[in-house]
mmCIF file of the N, C-alpha and C atoms, coordinates in Angstrom:
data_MODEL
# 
_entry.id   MODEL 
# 
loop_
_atom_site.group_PDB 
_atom_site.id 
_atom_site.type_symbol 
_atom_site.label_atom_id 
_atom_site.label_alt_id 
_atom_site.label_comp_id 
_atom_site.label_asym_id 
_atom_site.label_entity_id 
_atom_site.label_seq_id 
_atom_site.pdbx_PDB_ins_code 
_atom_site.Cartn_x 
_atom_site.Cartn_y 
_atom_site.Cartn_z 
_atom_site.occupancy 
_atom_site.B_iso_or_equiv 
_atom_site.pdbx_formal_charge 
_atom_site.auth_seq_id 
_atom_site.auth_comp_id 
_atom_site.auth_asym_id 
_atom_site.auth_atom_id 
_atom_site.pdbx_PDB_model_num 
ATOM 1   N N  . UNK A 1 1  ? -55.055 -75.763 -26.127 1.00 0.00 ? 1  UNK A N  1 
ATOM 2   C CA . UNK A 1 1  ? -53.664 -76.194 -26.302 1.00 0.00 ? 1  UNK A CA 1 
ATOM 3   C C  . UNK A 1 1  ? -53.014 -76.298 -24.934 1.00 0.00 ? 1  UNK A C  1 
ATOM 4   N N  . UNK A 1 2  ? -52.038 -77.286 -24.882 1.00 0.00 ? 2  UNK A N  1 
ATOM 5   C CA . UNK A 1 2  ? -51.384 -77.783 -23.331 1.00 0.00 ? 2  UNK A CA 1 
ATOM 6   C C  . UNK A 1 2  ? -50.552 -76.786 -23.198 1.00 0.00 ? 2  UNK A C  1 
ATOM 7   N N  . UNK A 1 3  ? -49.491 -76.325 -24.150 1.00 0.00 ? 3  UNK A N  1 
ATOM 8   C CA . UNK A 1 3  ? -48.834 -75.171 -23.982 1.00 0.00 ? 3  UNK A CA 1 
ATOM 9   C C  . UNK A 1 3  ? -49.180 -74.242 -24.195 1.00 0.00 ? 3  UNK A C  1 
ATOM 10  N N  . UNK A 1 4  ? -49.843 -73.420 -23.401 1.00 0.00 ? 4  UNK A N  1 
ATOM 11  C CA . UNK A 1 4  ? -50.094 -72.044 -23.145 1.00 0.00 ? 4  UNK A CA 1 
ATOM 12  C C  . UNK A 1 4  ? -49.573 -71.476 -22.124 1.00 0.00 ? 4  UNK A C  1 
ATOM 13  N N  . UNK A 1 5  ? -49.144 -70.098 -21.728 1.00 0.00 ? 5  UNK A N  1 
ATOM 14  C CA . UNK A 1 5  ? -48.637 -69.329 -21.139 1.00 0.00 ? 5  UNK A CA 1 
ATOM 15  C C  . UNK A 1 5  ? -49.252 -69.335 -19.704 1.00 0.00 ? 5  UNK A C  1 
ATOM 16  N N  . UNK A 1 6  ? -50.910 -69.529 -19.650 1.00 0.00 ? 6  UNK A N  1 
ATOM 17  C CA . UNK A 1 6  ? -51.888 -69.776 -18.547 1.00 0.00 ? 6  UNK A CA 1 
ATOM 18  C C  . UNK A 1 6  ? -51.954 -71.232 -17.862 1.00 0.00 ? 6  UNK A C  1 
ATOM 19  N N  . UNK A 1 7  ? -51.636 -72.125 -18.906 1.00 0.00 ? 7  UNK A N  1 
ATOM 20  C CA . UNK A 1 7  ? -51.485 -73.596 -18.317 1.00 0.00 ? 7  UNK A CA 1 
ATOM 21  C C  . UNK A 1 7  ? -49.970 -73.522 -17.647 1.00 0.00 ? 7  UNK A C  1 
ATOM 22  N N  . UNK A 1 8  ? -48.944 -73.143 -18.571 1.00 0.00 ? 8  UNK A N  1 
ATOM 23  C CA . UNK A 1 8  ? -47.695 -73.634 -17.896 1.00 0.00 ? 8  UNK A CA 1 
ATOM 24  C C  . UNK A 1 8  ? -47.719 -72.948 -16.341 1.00 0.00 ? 8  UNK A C  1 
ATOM 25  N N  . UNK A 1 9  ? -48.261 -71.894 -16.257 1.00 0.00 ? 9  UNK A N  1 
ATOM 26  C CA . UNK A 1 9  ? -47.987 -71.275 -14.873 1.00 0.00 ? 9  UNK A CA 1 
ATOM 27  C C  . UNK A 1 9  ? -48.635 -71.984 -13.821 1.00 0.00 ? 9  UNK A C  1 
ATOM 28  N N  . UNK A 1 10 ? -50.204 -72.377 -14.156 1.00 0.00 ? 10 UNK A N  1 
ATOM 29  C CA . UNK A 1 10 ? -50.446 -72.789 -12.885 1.00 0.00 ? 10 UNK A CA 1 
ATOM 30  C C  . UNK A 1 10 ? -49.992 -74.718 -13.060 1.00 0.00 ? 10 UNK A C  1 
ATOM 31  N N  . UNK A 1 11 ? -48.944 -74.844 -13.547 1.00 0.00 ? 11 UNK A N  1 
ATOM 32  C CA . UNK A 1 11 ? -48.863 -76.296 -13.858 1.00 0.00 ? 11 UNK A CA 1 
ATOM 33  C C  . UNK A 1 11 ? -47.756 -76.114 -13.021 1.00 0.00 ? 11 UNK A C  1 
ATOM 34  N N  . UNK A 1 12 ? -46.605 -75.203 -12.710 1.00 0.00 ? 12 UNK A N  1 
ATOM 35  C CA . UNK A 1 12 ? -45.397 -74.872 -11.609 1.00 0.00 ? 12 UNK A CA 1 
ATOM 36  C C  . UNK A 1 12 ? -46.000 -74.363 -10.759 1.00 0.00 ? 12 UNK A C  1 
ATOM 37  N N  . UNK A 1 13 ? -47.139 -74.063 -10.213 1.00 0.00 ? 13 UNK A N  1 
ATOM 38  C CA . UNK A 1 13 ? -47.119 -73.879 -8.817  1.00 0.00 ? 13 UNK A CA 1 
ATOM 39  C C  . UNK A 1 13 ? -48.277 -74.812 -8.211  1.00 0.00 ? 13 UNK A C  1 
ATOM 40  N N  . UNK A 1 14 ? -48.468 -75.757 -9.260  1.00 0.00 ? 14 UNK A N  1 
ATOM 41  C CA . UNK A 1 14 ? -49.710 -76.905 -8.876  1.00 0.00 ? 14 UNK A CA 1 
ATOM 42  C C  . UNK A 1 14 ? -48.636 -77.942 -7.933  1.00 0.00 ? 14 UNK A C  1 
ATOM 43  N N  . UNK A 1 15 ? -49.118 -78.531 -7.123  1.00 0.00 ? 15 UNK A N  1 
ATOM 44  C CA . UNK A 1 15 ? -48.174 -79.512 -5.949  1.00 0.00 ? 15 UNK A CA 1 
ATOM 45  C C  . UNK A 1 15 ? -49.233 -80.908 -6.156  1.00 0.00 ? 15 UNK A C  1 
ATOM 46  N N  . UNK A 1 16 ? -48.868 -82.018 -6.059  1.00 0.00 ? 16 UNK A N  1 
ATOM 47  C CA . UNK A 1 16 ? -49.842 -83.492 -5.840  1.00 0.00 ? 16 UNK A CA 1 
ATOM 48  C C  . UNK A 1 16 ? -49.975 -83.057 -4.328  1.00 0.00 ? 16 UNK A C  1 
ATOM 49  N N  . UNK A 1 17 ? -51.501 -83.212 -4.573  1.00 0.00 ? 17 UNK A N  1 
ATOM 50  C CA . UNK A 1 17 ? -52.059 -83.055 -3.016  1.00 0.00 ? 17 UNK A CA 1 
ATOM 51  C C  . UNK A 1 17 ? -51.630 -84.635 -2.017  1.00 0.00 ? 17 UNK A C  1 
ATOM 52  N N  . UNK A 1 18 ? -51.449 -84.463 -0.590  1.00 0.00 ? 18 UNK A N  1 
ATOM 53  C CA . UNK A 1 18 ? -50.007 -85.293 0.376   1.00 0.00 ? 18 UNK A CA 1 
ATOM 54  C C  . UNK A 1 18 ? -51.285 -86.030 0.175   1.00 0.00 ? 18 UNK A C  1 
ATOM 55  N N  . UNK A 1 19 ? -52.392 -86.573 0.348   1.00 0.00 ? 19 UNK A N  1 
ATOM 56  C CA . UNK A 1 19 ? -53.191 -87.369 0.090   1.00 0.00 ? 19 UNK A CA 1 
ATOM 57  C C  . UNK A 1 19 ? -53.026 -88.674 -0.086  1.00 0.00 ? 19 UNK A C  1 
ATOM 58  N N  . UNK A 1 20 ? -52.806 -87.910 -1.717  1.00 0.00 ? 20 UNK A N  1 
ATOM 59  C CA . UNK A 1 20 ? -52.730 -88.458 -3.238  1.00 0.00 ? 20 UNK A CA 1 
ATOM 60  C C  . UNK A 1 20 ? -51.084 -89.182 -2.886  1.00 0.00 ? 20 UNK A C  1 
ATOM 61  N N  . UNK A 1 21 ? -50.383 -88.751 -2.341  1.00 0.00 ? 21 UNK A N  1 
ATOM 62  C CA . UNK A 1 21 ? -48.635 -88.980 -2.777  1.00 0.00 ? 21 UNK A CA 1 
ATOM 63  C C  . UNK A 1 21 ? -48.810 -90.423 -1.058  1.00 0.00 ? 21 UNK A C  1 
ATOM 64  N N  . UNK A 1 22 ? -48.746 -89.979 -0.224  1.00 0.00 ? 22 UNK A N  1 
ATOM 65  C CA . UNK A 1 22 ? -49.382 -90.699 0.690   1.00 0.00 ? 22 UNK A CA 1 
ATOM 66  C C  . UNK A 1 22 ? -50.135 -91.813 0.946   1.00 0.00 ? 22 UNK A C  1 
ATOM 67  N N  . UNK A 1 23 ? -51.610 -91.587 0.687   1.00 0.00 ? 23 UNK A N  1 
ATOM 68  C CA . UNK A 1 23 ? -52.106 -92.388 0.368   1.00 0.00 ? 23 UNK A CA 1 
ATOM 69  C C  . UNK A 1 23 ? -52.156 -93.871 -0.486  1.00 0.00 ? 23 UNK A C  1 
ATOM 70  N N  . UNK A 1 24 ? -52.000 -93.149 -2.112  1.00 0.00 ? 24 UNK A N  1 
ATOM 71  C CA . UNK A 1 24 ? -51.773 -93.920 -3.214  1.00 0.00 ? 24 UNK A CA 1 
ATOM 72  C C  . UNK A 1 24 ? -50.725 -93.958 -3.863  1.00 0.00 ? 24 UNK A C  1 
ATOM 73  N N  . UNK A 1 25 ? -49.435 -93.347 -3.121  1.00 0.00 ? 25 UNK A N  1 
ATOM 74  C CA . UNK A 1 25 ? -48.158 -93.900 -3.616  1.00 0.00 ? 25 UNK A CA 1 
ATOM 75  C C  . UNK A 1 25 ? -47.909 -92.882 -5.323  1.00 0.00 ? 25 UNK A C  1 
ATOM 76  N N  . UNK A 1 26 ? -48.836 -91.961 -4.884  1.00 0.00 ? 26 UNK A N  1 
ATOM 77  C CA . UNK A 1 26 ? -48.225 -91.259 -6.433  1.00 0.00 ? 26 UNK A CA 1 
ATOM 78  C C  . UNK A 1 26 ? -47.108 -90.357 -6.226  1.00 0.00 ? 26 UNK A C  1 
ATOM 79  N N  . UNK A 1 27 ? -45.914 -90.429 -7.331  1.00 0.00 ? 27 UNK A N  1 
ATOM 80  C CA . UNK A 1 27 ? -45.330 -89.405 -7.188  1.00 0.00 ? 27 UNK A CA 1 
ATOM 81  C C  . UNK A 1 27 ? -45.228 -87.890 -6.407  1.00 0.00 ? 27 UNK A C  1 
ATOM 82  N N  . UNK A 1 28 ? -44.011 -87.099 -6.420  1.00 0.00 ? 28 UNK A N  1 
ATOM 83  C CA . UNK A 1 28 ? -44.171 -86.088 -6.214  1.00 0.00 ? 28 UNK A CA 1 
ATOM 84  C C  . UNK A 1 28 ? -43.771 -85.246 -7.263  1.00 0.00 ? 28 UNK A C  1 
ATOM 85  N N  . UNK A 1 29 ? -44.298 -84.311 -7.430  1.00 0.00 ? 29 UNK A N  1 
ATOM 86  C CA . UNK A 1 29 ? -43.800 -83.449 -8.870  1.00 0.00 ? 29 UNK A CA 1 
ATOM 87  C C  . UNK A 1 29 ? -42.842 -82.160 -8.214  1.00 0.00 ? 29 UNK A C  1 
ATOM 88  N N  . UNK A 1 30 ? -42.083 -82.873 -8.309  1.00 0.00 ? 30 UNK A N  1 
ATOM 89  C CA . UNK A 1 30 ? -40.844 -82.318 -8.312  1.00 0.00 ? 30 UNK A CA 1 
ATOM 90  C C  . UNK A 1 30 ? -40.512 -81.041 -9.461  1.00 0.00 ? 30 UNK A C  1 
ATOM 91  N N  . UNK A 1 31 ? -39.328 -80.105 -9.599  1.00 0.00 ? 31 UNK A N  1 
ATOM 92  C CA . UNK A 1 31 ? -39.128 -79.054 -9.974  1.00 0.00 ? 31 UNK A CA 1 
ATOM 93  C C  . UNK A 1 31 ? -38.654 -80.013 -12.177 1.00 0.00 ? 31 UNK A C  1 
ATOM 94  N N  . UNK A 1 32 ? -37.674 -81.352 -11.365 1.00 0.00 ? 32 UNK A N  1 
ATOM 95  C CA . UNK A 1 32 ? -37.356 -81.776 -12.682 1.00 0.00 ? 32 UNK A CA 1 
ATOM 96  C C  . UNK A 1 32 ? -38.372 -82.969 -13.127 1.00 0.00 ? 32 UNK A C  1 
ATOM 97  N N  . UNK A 1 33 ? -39.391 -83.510 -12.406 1.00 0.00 ? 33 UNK A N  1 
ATOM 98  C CA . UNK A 1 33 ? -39.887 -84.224 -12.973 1.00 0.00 ? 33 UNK A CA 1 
ATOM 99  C C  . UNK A 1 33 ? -41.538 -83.372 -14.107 1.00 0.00 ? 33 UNK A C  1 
ATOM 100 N N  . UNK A 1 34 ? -41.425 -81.959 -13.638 1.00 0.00 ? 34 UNK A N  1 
ATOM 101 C CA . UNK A 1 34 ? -41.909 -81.159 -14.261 1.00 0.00 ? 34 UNK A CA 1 
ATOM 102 C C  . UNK A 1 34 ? -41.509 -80.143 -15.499 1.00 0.00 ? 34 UNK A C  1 
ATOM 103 N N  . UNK A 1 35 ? -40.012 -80.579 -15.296 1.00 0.00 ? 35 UNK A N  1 
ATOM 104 C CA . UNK A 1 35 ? -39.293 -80.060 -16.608 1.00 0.00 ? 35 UNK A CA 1 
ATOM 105 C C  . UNK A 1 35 ? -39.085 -81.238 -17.560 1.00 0.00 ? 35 UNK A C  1 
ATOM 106 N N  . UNK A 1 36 ? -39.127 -81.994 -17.276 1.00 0.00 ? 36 UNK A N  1 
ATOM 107 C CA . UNK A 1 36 ? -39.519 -83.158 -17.997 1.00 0.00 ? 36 UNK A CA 1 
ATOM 108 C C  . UNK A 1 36 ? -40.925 -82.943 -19.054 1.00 0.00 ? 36 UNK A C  1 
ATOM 109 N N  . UNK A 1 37 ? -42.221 -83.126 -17.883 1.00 0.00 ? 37 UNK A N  1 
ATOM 110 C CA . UNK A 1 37 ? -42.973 -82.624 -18.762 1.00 0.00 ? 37 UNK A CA 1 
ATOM 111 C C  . UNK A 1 37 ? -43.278 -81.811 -19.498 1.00 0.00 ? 37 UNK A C  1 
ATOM 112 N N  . UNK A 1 38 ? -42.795 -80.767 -19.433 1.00 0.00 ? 38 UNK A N  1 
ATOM 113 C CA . UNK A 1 38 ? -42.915 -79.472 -20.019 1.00 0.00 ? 38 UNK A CA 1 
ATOM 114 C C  . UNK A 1 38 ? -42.076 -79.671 -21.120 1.00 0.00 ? 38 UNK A C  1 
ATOM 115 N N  . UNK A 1 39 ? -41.228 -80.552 -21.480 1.00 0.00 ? 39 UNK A N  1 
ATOM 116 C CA . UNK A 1 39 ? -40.289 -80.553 -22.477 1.00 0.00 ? 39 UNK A CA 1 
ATOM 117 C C  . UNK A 1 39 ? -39.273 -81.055 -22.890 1.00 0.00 ? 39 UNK A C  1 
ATOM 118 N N  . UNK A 1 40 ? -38.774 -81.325 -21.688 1.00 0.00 ? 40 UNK A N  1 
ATOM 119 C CA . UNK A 1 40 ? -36.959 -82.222 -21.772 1.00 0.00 ? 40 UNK A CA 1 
ATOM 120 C C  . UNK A 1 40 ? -37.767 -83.637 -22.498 1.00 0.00 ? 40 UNK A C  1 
ATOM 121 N N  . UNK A 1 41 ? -38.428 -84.516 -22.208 1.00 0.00 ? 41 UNK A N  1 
ATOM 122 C CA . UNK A 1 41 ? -39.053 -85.901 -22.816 1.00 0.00 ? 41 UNK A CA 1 
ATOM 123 C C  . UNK A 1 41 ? -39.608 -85.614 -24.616 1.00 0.00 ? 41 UNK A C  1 
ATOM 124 N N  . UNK A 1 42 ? -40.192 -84.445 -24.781 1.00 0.00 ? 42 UNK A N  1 
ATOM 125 C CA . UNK A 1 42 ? -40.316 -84.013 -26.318 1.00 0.00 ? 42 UNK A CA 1 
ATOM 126 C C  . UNK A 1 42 ? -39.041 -83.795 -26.880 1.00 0.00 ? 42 UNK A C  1 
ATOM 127 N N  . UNK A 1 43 ? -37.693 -82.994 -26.249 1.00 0.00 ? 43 UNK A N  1 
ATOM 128 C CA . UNK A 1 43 ? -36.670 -82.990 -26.826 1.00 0.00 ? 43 UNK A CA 1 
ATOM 129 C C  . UNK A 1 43 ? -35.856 -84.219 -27.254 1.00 0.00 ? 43 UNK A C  1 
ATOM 130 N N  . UNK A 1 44 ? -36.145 -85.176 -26.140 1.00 0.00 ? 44 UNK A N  1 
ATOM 131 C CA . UNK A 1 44 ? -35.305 -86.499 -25.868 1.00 0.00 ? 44 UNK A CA 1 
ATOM 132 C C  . UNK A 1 44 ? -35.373 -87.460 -27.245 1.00 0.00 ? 44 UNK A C  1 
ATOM 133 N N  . UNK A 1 45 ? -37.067 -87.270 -27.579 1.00 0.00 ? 45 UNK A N  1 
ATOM 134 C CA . UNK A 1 45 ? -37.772 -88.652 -28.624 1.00 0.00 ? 45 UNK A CA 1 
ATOM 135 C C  . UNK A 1 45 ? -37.279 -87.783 -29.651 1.00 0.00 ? 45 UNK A C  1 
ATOM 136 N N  . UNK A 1 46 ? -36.820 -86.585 -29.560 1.00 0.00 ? 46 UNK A N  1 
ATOM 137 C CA . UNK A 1 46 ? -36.784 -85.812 -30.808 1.00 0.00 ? 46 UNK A CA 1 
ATOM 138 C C  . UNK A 1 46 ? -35.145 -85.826 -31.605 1.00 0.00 ? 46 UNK A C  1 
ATOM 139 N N  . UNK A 1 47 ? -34.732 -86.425 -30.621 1.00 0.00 ? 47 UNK A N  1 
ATOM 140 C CA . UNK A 1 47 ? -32.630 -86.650 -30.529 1.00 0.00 ? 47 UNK A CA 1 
ATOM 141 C C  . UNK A 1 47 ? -32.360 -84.986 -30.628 1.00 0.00 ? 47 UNK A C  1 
ATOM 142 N N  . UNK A 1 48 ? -32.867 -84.274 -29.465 1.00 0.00 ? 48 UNK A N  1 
ATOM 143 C CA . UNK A 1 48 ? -31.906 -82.520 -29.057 1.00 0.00 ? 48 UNK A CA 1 
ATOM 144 C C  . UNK A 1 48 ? -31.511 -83.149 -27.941 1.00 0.00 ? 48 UNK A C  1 
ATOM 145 N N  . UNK A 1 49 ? -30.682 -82.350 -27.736 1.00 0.00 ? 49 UNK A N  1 
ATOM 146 C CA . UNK A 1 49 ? -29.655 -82.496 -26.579 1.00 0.00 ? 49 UNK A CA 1 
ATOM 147 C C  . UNK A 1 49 ? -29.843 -80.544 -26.057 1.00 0.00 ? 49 UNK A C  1 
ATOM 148 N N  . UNK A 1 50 ? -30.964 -80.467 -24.807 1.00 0.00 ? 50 UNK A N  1 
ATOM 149 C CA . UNK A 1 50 ? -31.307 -79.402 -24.209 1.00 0.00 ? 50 UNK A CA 1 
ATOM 150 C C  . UNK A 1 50 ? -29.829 -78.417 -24.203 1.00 0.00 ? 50 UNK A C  1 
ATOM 151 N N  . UNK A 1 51 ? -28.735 -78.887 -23.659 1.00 0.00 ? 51 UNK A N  1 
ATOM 152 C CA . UNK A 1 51 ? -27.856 -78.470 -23.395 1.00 0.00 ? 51 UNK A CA 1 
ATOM 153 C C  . UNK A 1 51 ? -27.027 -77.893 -24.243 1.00 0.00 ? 51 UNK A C  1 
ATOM 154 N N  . UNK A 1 52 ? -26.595 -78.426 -25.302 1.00 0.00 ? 52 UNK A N  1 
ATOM 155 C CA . UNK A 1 52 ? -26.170 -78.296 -26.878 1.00 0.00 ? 52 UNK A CA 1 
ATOM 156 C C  . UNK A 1 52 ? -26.764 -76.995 -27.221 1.00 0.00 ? 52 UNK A C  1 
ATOM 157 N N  . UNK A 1 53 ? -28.355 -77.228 -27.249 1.00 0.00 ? 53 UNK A N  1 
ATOM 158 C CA . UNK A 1 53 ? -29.243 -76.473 -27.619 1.00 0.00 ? 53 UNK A CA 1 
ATOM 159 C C  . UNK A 1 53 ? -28.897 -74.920 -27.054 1.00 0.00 ? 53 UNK A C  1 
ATOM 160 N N  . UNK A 1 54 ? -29.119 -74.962 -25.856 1.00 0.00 ? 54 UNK A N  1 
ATOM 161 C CA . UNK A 1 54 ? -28.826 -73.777 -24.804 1.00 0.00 ? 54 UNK A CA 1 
ATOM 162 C C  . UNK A 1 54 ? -27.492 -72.938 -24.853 1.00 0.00 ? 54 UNK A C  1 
ATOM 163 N N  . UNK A 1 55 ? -26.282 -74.009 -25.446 1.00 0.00 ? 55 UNK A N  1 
ATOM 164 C CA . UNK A 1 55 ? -25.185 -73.917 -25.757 1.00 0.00 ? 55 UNK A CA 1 
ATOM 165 C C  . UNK A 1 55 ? -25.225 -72.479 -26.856 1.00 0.00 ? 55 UNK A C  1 
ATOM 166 N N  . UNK A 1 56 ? -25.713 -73.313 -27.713 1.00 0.00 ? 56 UNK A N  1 
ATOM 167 C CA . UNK A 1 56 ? -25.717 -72.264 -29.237 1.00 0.00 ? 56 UNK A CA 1 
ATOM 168 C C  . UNK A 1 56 ? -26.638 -71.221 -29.077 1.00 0.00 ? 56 UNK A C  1 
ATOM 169 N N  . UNK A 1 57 ? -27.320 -71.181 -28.043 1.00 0.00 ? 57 UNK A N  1 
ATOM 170 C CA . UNK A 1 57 ? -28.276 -70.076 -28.495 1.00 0.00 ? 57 UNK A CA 1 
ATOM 171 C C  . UNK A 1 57 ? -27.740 -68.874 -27.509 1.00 0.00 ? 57 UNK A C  1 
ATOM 172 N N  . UNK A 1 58 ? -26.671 -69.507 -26.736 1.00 0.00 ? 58 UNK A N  1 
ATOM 173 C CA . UNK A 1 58 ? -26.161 -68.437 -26.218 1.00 0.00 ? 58 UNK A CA 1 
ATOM 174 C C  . UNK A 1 58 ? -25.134 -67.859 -26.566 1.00 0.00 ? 58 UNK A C  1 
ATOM 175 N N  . UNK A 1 59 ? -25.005 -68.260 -27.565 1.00 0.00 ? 59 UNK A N  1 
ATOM 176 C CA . UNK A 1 59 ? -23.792 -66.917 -27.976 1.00 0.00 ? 59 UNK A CA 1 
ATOM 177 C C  . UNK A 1 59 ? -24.914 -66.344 -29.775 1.00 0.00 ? 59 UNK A C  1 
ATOM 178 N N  . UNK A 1 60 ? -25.836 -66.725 -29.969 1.00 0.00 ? 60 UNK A N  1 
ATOM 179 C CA . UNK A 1 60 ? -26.530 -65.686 -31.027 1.00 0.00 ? 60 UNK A CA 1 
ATOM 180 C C  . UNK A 1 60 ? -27.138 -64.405 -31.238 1.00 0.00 ? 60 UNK A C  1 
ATOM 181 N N  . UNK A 1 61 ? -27.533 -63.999 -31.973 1.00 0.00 ? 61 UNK A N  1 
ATOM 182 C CA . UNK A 1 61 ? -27.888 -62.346 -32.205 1.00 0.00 ? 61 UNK A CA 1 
ATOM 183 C C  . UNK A 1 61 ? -29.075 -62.172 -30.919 1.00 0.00 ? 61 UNK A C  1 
ATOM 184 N N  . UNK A 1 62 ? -30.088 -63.288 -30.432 1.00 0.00 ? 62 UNK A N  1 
ATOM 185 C CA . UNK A 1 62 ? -30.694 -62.814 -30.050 1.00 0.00 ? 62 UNK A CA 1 
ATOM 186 C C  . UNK A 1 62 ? -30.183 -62.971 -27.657 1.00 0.00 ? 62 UNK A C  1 
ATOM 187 N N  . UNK A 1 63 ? -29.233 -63.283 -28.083 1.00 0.00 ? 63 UNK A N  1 
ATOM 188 C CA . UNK A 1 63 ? -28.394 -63.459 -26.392 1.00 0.00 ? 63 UNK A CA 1 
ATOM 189 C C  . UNK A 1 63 ? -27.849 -62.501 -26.183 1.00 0.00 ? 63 UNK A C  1 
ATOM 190 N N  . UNK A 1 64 ? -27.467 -61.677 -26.901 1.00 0.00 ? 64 UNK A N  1 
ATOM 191 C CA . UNK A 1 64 ? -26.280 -60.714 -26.477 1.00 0.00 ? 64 UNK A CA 1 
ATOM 192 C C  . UNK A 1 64 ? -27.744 -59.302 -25.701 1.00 0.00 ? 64 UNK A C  1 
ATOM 193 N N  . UNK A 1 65 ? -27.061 -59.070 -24.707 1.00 0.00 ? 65 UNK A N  1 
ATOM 194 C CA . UNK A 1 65 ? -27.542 -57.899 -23.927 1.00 0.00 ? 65 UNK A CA 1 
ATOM 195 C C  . UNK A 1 65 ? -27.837 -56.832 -24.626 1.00 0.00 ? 65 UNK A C  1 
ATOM 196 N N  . UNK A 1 66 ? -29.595 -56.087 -24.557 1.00 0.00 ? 66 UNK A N  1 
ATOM 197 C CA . UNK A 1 66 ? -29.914 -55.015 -24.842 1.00 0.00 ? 66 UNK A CA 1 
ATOM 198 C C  . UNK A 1 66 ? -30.005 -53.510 -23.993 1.00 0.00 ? 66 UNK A C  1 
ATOM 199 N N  . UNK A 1 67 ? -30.198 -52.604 -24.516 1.00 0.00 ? 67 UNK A N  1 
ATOM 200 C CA . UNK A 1 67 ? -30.544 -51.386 -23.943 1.00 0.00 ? 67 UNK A CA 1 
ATOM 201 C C  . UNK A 1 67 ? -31.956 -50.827 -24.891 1.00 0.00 ? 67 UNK A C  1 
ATOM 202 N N  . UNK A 1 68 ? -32.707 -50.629 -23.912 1.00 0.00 ? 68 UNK A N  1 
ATOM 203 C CA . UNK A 1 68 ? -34.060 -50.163 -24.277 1.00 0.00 ? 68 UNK A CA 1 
ATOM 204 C C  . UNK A 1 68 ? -33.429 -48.881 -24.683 1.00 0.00 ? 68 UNK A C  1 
ATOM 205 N N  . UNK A 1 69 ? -34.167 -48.039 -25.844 1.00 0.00 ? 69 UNK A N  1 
ATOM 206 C CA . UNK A 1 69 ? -33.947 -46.503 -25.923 1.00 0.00 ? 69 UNK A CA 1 
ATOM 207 C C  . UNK A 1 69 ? -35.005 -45.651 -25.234 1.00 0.00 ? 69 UNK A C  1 
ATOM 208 N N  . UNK A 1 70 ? -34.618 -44.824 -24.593 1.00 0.00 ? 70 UNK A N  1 
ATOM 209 C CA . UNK A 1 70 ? -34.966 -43.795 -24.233 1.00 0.00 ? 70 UNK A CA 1 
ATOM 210 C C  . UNK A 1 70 ? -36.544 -43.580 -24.365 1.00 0.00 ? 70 UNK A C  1 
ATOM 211 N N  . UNK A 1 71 ? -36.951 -43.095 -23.398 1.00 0.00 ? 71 UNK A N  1 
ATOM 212 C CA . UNK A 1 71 ? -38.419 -42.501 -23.939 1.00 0.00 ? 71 UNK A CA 1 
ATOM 213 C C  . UNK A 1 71 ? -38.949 -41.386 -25.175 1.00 0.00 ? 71 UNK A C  1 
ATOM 214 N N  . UNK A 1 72 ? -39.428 -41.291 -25.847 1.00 0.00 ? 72 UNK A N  1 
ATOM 215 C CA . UNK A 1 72 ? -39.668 -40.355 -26.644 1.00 0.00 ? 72 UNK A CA 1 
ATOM 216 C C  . UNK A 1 72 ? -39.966 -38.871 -25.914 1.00 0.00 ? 72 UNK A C  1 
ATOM 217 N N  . UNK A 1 73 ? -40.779 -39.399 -24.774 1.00 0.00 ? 73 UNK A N  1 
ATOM 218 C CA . UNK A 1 73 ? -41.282 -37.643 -24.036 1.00 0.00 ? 73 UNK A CA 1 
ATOM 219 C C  . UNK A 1 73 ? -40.224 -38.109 -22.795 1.00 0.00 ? 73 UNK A C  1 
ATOM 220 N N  . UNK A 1 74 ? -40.220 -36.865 -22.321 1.00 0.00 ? 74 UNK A N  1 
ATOM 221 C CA . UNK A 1 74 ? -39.152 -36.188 -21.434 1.00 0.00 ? 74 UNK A CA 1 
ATOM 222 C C  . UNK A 1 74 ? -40.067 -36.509 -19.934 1.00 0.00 ? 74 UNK A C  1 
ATOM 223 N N  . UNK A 1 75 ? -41.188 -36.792 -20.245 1.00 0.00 ? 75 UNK A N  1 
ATOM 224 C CA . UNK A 1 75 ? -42.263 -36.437 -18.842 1.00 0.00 ? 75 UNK A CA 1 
ATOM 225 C C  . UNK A 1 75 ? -41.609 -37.429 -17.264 1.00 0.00 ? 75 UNK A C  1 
ATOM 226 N N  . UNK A 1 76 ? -40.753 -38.439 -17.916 1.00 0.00 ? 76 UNK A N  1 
ATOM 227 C CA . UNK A 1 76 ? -40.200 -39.018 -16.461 1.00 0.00 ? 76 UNK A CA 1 
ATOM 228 C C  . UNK A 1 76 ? -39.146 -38.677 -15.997 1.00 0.00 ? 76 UNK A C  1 
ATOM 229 N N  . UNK A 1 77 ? -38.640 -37.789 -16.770 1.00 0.00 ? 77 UNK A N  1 
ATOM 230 C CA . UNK A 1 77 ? -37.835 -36.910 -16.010 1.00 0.00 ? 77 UNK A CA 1 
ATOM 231 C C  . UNK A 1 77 ? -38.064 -35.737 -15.248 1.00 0.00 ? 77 UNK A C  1 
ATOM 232 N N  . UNK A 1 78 ? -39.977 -35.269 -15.285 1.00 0.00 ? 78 UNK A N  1 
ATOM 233 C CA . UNK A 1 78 ? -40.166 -34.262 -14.903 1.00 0.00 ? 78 UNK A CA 1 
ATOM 234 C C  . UNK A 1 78 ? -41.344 -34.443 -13.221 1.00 0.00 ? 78 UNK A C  1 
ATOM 235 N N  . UNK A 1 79 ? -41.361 -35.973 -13.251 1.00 0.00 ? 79 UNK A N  1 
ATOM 236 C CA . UNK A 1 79 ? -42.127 -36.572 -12.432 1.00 0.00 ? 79 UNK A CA 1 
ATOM 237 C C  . UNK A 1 79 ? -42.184 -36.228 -11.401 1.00 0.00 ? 79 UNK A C  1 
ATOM 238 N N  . UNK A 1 80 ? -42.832 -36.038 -10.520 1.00 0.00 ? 80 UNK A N  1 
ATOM 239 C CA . UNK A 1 80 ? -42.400 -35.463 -9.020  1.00 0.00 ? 80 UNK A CA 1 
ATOM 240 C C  . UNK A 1 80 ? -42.225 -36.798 -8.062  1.00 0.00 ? 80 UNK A C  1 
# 
């Protein structure tokens, strides 16, 4: 699968080798022409509006700021 957690990473720190961009006139993959691929172009054919999207999900149950609880054992408080 293209989206995986292992592809997307080394797909942001992959660069078109100056060669390739140089040479044969290919693009550069840029920060947004890679958010593109990754998704903004699936949202687009899909009629979302990223922004809208981002909109609403920031004010839902799962946006609002947590606090982890406490450890069960005491032992990092006894840490040296």
């Amino acid at each position: 699968m293209l989206h995986s957690r292992p592809f997307e990473e080394a797909f942001w720190r992959f660069e078109m080798p100056r060669d390739l961009v140089e040479g044969y006139g290919f693009p550069e993959l840029t920060e947004e022409v890679k958010r593109k691929i990754l998704g903004l172009n699936a949202a687009r054919l899909m009629g979302l509006d990223p922004g809208k999207m981002q909109q609403a999900m920031s004010k839902d149950e799962f946006a609002k700021p947590r606090r982890l609880p406490q450890p069960w054992s005491g032992l990092k408080n006894h840490a040296a």
